[in-house]
C-alpha positions in Angstrom: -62.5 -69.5 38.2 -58.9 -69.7 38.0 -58.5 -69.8 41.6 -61.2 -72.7 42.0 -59.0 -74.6 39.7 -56.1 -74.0 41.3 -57.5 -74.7 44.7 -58.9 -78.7 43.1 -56.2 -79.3 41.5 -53.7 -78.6 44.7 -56.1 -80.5 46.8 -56.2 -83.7 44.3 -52.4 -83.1 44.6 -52.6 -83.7 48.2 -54.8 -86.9 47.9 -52.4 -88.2 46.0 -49.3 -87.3 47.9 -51.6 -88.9 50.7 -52.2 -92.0 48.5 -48.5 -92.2 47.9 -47.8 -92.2 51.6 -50.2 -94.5 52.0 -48.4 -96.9 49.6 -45.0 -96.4 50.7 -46.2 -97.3 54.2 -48.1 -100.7 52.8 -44.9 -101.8 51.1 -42.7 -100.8 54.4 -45.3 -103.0 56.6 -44.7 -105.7 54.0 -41.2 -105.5 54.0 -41.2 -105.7 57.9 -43.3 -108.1 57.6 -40.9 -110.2 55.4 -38.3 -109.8 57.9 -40.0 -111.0 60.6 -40.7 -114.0 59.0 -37.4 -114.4 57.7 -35.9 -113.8 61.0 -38.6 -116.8 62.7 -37.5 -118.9 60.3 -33.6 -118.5 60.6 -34.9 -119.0 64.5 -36.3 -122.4 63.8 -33.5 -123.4 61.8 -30.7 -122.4 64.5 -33.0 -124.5 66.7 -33.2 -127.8 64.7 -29.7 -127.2 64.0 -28.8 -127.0 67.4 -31.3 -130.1 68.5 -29.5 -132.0 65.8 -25.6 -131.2 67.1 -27.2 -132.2 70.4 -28.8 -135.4 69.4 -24.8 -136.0 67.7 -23.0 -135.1 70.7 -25.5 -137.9 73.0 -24.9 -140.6 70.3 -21.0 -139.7 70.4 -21.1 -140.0 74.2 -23.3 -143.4 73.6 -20.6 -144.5 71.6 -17.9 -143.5 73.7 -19.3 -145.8 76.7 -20.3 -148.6 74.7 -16.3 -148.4 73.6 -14.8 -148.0 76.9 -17.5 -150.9 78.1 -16.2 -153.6 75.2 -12.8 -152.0 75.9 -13.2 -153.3 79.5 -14.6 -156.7 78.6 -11.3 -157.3 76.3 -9.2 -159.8 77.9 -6.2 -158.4 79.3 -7.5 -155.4 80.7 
């Protein structure tokens, strides 16, 4: 009788080291999956970041020929 005991109560033991694996590997998928997202979304925001210092560096360049354009209808020059 003893032995029976011993034997269900290591083998609800193991279900539950199993269970606890089992969690421990849910919260490690979440965690990865956190970071994933986190990483697309520093991505994206490198992109737009990059799109904007682009869009600035055309619209300095616009500016810089519209000044050397008045520049050159200045009399004198």
């Amino acid at each position: 009788m003893v032995l029976l005991a011993t034997g269900y109560w290591l083998l609800a033991t193991g279900y539950w080291l199993l269970a606890a694996c089992y969690w421990l590997l849910a919260i490690g998928y979440w965690l990865l999956a956190i970071g994933y997202w986190l990483l697309a979304t520093g991505n994206w925001l490198l992109a737009a970041c990059n799109w904007l210092l682009a869009a600035c560096y055309w619209l300095l360049a616009i500016g810089n020929w519209l000044l050397h354009l008045f520049t050159q209808m200045m009399p004198g020059h």
